[in-house]
Backbone bond lengths (Angstrom), bond angles and torsions (degrees), N, CA, C in turn:
res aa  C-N    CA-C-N  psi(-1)  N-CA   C-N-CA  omega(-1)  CA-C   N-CA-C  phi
1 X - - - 1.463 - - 1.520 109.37 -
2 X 1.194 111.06 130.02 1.990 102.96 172.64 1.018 129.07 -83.30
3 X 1.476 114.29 133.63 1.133 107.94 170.64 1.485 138.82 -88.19
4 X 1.828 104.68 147.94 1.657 78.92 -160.60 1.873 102.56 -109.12
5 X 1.137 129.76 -165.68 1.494 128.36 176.21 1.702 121.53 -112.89
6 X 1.020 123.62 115.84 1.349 101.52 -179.17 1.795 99.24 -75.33
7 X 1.451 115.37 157.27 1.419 115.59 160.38 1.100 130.86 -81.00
8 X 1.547 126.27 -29.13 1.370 143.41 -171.88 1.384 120.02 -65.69
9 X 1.787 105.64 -33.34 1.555 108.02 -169.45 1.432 95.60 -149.20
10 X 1.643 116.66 14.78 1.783 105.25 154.60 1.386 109.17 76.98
11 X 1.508 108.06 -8.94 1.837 115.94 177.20 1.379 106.27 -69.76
12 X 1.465 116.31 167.07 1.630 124.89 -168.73 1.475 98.44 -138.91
13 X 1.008 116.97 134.43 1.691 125.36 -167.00 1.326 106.31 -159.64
14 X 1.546 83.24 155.49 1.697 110.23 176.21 1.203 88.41 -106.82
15 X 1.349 97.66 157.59 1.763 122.56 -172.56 1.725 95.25 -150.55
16 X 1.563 108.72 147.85 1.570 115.28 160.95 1.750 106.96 -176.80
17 X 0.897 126.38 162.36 1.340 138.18 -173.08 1.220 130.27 63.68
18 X 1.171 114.68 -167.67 2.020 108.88 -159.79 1.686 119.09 -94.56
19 X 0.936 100.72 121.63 1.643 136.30 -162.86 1.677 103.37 -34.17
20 X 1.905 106.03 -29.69 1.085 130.15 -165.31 1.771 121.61 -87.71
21 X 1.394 82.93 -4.33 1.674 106.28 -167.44 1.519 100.64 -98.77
22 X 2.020 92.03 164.75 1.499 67.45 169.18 1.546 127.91 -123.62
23 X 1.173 114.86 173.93 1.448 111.65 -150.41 1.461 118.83 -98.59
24 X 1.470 94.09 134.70 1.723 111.64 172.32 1.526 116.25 -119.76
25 X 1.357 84.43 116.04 1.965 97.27 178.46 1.725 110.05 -103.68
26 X 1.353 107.83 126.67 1.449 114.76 177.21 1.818 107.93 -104.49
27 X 1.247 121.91 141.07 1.439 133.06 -162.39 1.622 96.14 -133.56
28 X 1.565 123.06 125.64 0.900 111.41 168.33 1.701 149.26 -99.82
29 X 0.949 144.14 -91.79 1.529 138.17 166.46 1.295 100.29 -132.74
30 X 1.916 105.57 167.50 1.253 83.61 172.56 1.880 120.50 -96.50
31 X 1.317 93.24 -178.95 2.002 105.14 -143.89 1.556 138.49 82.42
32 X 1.361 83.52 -20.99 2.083 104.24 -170.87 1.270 89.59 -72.60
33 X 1.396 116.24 -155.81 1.708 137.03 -173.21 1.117 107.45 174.42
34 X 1.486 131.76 168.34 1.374 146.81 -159.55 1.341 104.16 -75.18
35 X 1.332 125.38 -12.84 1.662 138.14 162.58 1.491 110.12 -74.35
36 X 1.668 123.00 2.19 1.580 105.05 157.19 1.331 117.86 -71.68
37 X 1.279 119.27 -17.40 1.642 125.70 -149.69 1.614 100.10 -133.14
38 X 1.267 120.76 24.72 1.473 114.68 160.10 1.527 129.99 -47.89
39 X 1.602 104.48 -46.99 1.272 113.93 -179.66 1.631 116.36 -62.76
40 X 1.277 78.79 -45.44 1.859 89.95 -179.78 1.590 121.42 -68.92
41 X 1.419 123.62 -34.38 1.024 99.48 178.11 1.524 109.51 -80.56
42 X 1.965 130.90 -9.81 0.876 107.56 -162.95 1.766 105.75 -71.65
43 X 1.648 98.52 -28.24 1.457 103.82 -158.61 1.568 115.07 -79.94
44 X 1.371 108.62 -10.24 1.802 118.57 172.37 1.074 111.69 -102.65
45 X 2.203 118.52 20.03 1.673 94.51 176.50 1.451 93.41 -98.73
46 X 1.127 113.30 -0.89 1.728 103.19 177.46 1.532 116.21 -71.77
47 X 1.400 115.02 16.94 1.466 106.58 166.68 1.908 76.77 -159.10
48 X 1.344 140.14 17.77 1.703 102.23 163.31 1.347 89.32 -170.15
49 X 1.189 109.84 142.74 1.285 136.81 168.43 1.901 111.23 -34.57
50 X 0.665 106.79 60.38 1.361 117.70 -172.66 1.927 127.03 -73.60
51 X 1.609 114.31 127.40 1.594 117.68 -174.70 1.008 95.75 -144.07
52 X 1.483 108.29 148.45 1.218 120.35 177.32 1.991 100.85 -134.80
53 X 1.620 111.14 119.86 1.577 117.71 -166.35 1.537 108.96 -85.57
54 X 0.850 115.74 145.46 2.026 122.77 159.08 2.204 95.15 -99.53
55 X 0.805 92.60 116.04 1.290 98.52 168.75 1.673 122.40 -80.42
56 X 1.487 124.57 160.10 1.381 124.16 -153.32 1.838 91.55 -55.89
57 X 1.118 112.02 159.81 1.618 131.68 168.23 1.520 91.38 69.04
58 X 1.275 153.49 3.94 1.274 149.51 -170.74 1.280 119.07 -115.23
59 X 1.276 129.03 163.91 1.315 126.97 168.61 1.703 116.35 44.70
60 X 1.295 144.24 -140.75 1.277 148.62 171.02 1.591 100.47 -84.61
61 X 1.652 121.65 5.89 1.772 96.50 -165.65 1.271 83.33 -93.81
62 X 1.653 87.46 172.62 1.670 110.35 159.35 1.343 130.64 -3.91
63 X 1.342 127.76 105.90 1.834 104.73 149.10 1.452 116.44 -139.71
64 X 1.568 113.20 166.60 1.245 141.69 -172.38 1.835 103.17 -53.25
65 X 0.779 116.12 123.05 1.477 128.73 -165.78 1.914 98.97 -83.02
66 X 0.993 114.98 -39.98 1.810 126.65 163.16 1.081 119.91 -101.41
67 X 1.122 150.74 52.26 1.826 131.74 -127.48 1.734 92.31 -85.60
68 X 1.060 102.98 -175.29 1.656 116.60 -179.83 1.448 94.83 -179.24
69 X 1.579 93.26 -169.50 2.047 104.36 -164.40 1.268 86.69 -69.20
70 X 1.465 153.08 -70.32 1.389 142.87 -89.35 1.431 79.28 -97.62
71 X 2.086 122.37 -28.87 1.667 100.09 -164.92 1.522 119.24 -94.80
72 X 1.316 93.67 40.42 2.110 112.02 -171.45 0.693 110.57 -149.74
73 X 1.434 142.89 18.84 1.723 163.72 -154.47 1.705 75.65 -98.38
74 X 1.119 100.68 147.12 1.967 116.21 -178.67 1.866 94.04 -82.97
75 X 1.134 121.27 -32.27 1.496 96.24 -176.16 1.343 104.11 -78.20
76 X 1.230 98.92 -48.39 2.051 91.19 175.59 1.451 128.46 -40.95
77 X 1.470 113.05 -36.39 1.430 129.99 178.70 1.336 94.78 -57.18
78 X 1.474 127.11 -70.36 1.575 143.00 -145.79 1.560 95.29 -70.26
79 X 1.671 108.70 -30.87 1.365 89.72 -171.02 1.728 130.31 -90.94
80 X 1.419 88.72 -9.88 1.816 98.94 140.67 1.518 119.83 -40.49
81 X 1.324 105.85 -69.48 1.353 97.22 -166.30 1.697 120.91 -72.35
82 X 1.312 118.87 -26.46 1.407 137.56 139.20 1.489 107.97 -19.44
83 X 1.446 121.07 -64.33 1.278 124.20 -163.34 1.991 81.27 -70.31
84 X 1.339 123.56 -83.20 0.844 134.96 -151.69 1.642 107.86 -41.75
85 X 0.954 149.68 -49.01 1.304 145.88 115.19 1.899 135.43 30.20
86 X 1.776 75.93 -81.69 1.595 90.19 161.29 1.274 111.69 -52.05
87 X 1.468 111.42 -94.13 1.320 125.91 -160.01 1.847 113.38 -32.09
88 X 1.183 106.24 -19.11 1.301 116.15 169.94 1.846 112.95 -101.79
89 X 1.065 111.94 36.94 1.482 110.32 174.49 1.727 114.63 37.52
90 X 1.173 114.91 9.76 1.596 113.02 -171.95 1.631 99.21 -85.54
91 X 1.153 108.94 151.44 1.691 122.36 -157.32 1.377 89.11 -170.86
92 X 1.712 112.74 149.77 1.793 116.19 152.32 1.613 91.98 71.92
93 X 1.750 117.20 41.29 1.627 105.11 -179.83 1.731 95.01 -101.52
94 X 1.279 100.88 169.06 1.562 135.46 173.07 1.570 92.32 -92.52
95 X 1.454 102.13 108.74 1.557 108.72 -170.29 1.773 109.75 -105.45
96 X 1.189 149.87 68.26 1.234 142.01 -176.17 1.521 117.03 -86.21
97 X 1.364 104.32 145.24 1.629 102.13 -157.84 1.506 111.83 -134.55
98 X 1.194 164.16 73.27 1.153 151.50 151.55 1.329 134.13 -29.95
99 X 1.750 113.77 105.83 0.953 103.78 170.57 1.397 105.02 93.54
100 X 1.854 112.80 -144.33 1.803 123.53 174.66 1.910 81.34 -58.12
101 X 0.754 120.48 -73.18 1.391 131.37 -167.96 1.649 113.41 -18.43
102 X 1.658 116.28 -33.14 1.253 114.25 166.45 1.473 113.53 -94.17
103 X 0.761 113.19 6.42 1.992 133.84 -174.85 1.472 96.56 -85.40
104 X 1.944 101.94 -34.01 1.767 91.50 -162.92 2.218 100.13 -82.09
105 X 1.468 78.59 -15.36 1.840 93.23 -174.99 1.635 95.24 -60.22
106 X 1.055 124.38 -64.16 1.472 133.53 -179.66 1.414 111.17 -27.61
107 X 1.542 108.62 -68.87 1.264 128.36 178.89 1.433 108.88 -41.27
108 X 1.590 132.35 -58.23 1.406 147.67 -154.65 1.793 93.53 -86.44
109 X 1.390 109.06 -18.69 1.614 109.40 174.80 1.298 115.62 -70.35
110 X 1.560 98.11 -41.57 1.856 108.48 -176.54 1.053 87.55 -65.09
111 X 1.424 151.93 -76.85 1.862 129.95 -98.47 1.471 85.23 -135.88
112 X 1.507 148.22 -23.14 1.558 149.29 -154.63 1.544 87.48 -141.52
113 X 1.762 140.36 46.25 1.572 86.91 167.94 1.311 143.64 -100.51
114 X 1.673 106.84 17.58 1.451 134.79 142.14 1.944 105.70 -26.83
115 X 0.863 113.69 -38.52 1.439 115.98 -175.28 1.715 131.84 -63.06
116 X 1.930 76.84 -30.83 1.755 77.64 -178.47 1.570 96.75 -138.58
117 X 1.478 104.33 145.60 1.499 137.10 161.78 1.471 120.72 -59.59
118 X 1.639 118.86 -39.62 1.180 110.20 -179.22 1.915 94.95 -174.00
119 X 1.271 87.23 134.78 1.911 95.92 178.92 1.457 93.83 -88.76
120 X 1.704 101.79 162.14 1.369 129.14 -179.72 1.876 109.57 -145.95
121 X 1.528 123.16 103.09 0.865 96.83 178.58 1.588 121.60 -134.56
122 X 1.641 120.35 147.90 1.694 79.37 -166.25 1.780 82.84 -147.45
123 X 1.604 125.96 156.95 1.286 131.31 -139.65 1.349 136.55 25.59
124 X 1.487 106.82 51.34 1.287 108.88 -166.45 1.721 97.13 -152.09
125 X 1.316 111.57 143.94 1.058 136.72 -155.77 1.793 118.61 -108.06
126 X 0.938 145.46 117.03 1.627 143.34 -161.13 1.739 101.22 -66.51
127 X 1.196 103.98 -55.58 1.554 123.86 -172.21 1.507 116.38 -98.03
128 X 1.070 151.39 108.60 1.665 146.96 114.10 1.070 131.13 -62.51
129 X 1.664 121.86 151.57 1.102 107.05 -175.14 1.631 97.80 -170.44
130 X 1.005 120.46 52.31 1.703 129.36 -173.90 1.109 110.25 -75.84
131 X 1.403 133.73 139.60 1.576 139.14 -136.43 1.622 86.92 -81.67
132 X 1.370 114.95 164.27 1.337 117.03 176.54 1.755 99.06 -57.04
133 X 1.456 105.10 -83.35 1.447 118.73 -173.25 1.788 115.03 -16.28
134 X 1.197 94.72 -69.65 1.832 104.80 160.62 1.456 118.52 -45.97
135 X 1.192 137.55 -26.10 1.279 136.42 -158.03 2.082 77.43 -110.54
136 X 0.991 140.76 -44.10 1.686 116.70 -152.88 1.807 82.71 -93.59
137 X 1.393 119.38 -4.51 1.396 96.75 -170.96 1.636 114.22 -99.81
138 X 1.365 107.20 -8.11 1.735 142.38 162.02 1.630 102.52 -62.30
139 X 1.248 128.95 -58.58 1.195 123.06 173.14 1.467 138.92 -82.68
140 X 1.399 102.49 6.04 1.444 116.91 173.16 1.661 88.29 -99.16
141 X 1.197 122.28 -40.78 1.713 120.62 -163.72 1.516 91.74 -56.90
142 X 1.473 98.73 -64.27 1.470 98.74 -174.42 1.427 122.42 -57.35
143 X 1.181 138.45 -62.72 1.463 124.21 171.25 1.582 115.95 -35.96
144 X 1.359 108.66 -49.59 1.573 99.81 -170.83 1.483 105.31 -76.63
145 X 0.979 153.19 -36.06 1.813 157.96 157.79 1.804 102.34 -41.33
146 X 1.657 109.54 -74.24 1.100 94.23 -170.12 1.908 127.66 -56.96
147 X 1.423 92.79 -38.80 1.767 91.30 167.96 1.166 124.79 -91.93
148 X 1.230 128.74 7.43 1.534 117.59 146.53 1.522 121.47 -102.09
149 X 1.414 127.91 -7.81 1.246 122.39 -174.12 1.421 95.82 -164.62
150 X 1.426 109.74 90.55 1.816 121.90 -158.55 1.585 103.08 -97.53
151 X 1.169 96.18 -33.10 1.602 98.01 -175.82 1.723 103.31 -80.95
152 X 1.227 99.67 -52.38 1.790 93.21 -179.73 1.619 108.48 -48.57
153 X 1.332 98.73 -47.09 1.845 95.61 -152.52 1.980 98.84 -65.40
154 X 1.736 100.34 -54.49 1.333 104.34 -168.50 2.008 108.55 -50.12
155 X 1.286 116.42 -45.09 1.283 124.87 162.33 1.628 111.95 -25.49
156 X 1.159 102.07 -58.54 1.758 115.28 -151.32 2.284 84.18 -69.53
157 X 1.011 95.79 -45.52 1.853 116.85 -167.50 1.339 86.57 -54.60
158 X 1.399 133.43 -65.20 0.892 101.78 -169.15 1.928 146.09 -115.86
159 X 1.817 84.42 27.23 1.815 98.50 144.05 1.355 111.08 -59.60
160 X 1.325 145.92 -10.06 1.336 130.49 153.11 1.550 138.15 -65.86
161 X 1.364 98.29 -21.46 1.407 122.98 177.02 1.732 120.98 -49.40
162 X 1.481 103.43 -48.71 1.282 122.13 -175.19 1.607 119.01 179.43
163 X 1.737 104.72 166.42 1.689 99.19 -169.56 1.302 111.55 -92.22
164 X 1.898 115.32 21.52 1.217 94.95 -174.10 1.699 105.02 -132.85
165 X 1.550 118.14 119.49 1.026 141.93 -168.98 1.769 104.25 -28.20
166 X 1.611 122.16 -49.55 1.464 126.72 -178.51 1.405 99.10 -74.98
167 X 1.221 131.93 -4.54 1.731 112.78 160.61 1.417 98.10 -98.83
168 X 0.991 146.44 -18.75 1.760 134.55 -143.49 1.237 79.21 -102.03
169 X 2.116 128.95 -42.79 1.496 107.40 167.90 1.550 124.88 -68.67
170 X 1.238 122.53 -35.14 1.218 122.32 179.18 1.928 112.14 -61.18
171 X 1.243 114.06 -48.37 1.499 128.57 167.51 1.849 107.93 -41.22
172 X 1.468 119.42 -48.91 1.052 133.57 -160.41 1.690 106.85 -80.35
173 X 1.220 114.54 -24.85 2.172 126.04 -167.57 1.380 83.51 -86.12
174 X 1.456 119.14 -47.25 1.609 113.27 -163.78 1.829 108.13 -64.62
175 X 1.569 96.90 -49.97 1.827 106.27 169.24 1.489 122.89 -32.21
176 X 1.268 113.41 -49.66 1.295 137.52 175.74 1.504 117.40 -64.30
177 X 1.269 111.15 -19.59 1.802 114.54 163.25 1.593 117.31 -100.39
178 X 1.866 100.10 14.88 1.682 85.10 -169.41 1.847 90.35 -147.90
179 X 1.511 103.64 28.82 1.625 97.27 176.63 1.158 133.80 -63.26
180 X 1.546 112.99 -18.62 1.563 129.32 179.49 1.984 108.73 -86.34
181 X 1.387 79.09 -4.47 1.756 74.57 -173.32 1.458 113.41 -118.95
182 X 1.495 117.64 -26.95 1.606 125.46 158.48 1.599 110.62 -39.18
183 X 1.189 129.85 -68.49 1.841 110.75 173.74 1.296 136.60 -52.24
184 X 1.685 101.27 -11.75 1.746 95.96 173.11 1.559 85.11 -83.91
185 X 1.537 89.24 -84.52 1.357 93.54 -154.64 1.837 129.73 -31.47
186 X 1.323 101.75 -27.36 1.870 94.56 -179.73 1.469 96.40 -58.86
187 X 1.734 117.55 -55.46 1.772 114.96 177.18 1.359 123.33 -10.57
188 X 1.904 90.33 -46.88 1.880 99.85 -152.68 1.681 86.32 -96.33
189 X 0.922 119.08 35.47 1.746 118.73 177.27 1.777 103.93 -127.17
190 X 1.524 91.00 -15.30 1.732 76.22 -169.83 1.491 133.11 -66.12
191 X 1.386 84.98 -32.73 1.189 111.88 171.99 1.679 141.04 -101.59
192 X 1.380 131.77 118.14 1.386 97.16 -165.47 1.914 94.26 178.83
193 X 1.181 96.52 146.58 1.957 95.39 171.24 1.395 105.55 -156.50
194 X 2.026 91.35 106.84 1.874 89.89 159.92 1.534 109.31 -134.16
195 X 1.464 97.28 77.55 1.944 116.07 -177.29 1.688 84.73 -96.50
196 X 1.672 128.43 -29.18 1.377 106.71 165.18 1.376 127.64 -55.59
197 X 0.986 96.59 -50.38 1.946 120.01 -172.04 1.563 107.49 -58.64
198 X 1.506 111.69 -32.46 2.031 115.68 177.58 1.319 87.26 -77.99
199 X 1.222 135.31 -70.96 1.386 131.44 -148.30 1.698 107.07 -63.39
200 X 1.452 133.83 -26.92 1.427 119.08 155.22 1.286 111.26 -126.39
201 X 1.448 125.23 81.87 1.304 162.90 143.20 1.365 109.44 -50.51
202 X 0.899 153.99 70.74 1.573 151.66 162.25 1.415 122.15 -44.20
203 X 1.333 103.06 6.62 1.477 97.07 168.92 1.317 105.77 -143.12
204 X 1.586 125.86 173.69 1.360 120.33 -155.71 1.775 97.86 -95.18
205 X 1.416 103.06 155.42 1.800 120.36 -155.71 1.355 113.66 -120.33
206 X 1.366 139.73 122.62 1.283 107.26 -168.74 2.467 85.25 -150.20
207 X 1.295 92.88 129.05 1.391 106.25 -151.51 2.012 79.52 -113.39
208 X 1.367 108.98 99.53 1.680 108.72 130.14 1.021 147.57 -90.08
209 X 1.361 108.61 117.29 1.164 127.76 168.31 1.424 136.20 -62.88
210 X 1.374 139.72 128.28 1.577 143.92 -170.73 1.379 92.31 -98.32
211 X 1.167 107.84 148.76 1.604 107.34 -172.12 1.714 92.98 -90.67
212 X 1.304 131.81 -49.16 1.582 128.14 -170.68 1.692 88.65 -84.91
213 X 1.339 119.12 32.31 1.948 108.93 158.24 1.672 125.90 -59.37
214 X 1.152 112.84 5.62 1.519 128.71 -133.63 1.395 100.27 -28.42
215 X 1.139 112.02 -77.39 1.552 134.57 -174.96 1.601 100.05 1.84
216 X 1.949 69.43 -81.32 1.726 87.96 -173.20 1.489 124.33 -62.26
217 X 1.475 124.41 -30.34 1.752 126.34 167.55 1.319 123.02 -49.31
218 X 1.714 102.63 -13.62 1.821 90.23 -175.66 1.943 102.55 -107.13
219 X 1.396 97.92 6.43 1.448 92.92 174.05 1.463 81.16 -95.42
220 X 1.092 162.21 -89.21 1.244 160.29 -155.03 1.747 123.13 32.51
221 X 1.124 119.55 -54.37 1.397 125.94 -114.63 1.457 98.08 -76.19
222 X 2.253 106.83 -41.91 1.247 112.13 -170.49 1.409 103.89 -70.12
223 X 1.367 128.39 -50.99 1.426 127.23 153.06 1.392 118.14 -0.99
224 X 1.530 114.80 -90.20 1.707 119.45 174.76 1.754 106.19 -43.15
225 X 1.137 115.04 -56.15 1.581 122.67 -174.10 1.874 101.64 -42.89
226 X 1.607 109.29 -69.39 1.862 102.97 155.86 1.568 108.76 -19.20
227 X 0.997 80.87 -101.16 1.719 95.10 -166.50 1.395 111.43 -14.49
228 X 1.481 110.20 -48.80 1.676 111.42 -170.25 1.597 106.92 -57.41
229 X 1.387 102.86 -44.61 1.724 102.29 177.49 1.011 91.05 -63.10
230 X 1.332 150.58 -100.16 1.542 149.12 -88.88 1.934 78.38 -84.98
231 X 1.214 127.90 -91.91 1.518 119.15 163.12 1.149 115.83 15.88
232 X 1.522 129.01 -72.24 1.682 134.05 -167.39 1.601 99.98 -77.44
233 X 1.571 121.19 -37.21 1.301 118.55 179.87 1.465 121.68 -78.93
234 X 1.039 146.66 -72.60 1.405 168.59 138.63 1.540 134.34 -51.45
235 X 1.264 113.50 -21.26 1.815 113.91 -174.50 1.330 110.09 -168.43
236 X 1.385 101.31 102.84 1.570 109.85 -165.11 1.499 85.16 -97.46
237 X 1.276 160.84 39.47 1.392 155.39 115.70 1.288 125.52 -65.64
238 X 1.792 110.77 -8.57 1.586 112.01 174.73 1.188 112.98 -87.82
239 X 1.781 108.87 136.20 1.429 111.50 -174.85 1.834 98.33 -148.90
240 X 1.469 95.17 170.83 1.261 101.28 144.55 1.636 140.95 -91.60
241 X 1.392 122.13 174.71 1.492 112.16 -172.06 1.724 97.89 -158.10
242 X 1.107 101.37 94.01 1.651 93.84 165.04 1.665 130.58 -77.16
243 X 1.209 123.01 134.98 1.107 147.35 -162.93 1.683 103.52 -103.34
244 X 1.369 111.74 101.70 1.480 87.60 178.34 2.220 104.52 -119.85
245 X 1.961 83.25 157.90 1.274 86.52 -155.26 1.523 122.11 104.29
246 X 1.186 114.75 -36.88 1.225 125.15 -173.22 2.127 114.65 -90.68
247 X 1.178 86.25 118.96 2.041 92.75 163.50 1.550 124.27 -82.41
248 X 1.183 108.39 -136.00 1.022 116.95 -175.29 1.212 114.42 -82.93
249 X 1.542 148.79 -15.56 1.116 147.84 174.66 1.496 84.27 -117.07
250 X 1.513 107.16 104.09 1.549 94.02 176.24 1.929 113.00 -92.45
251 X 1.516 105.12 -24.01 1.764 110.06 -173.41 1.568 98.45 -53.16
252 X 1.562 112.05 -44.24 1.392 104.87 168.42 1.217 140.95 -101.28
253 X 1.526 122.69 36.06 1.314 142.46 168.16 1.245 114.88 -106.95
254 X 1.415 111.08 -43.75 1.700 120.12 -175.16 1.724 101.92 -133.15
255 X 1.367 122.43 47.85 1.216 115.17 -172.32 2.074 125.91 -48.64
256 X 1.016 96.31 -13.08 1.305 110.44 -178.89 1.470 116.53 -78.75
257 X 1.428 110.38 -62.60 0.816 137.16 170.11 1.481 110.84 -58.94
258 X 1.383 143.01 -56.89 1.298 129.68 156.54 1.489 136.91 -42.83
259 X 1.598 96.90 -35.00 1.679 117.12 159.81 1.329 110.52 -61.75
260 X 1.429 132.86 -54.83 1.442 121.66 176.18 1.385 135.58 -66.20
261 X 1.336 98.24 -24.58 1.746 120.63 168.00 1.585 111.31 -55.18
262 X 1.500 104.06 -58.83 1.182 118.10 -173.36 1.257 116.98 -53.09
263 X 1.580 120.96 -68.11 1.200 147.84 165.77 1.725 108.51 -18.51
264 X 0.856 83.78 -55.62 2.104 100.21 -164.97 1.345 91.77 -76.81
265 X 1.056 148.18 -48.06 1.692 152.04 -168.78 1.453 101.37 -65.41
266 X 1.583 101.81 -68.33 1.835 105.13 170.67 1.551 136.22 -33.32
267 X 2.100 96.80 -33.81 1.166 99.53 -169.39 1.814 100.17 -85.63
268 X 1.179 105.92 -32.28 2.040 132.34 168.46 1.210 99.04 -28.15
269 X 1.443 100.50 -60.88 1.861 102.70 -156.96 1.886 102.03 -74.88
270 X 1.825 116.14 -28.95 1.231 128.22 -178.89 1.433 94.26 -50.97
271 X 1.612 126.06 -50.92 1.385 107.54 -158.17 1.877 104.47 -80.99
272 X 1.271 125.23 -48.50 1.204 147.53 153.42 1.459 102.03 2.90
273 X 1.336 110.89 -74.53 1.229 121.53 -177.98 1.736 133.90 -85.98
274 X 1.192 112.57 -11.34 1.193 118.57 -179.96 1.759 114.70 -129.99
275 X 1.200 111.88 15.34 1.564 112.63 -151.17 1.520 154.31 78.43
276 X 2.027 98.18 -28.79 0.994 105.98 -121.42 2.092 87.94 -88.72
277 X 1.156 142.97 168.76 1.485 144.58 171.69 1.628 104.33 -53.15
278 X 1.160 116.03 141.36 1.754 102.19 -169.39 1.627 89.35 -133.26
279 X 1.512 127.85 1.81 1.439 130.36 172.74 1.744 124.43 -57.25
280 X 1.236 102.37 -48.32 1.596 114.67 179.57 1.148 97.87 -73.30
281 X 1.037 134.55 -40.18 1.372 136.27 -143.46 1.810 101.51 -77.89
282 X 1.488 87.08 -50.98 1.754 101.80 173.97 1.215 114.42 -43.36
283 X 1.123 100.06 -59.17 2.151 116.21 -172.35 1.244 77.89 -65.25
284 X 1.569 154.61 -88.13 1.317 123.45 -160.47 0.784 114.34 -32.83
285 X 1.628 149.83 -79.80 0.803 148.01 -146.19 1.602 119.62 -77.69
286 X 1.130 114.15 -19.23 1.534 128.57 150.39 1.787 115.76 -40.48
287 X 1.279 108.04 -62.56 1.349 123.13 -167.56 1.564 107.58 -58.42
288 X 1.474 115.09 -53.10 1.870 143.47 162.13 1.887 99.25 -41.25
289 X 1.235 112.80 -36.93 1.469 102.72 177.97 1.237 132.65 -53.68
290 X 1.117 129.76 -18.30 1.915 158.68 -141.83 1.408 93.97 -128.22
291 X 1.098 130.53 -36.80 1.616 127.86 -161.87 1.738 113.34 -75.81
């Protein structure tokens, strides 16, 4: 699929389906690129306007020619895609996020959430909170590993990803386009709390889970605990969805299975929100799953 460039904000994206539909943008983690979600956006533009982003220092987009903290700060990130967004009149999107990538969903919840119709988020955590000391001694590891020994270190990073050797390579080509930008940005991840922002969510939330997520499942709990309020308060379409088999890149661990999850939730929140019967629609889209 090609990728194309926006000019406005230096981002690199996949694009496919009808202009008229409506739209779901997938954002990925950090190191990944808009090449986690090839498959997916090709196979969900047949019913939605479908993009998939490389965020600044990632993929073919934009990056900071000196980088430092201030250009990996999570609002700065989000507000790329904010810009990118705008300038394209897109509003009322299907926001799915992997990883930092659902962190940037959070972010665009606080300050834009006119923007999105319904969050999607999956290895990604509401709350961080890694001790200072641990967090400045993480970013010295990482700068000094990744730029002196990029292939070893990024390699080693991403046997965490998943148990299966064709993602840990596929995980690892994408690493390799984003080495200058993995030590800020993990920094600007260490830290962080939006258990406010889940709990009044105005739109409906729906959190998959990878069953080998480990890492991330045992930060979980206040996360699910959000959700349960915002759910009982505001959006009785937010749920959970376990993914089994699936890690941290789950579209490419259990791609099927993340495709059908998705699919059926999207069509959930379609009726949820507009009235409309979301049963046929499913079994269509059930049948389209296999193809």
């Amino acid at each position: 699929m090609e990728q194309h460039q926006d000019e406005s904000t230096g981002l690199s994206f996949l694009e496919a389906g009808s202009a008229d539909a409506e739209v779901l943008v997938f954002v990925h983690g950090a190191g990944a690129s808009a090449g986690q979600f090839t498959e997916q956006v090709s196979w969900f533009s047949r019913d939605y306007h479908a993009f998939a982003l490389s965020l600044r220092g990632h993929g073919d987009s934009w990056r900071p020619e000196s980088p430092e903290m201030s250009d990996y700060t999570i609002p700065a990130v989000a507000g790329d895609v904010i810009q990118f967004l705008d300038v394209r009149g897109l509003s009322s999107v299907h926001f799915v996020g992997n990883s930092a990538g659902g962190v940037v969903g959070y972010e665009i919840a606080r300050t834009r959430p006119d923007l999105l119709r319904s969050l999607v988020t999956f290895g990604t955590t509401g709350r961080m909170a890694i001790p200072r000391l641990l967090k400045a001694v993480t970013h010295w590891y990482d700068r000094r590993l990744v730029s002196k020994t990029p292939e070893k270190s990024l390699r080693s990073i991403a046997r965490y990803t998943s148990r299966k050797t064709e993602v840990q390579e596929r995980a690892f080509a994408m690493f390799l386009q984003a080495t200058e930008s993995i030590p800020w940005f993990r920094q600007a991840l260490a830290a962080y709390d939006y258990l406010p922002v889940i709990r009044s969510l105005p739109v409906p939330y729906l959190i998959l889970r990878g069953e080998y997520d480990k890492d991330i499942n045992r930060f979980l709990k206040g996360t699910l605990s959000a959700l349960q309020e915002q759910a009982d308060d505001a959006a009785p379409g937010s749920r959970v969805v376990d993914l089994p088999g699936a890690g941290h890149l789950a579209n490419l661990d259990a791609p099927e299975a993340f495709k059908a999850a998705l699919a059926a939730w999207l069509l959930d929140v379609r009726s949820l929100t507009d009235g409309s019967p979301a049963g046929q629609e499913v079994a269509e889209q059930a049948d389209r799953s296999s193809d």
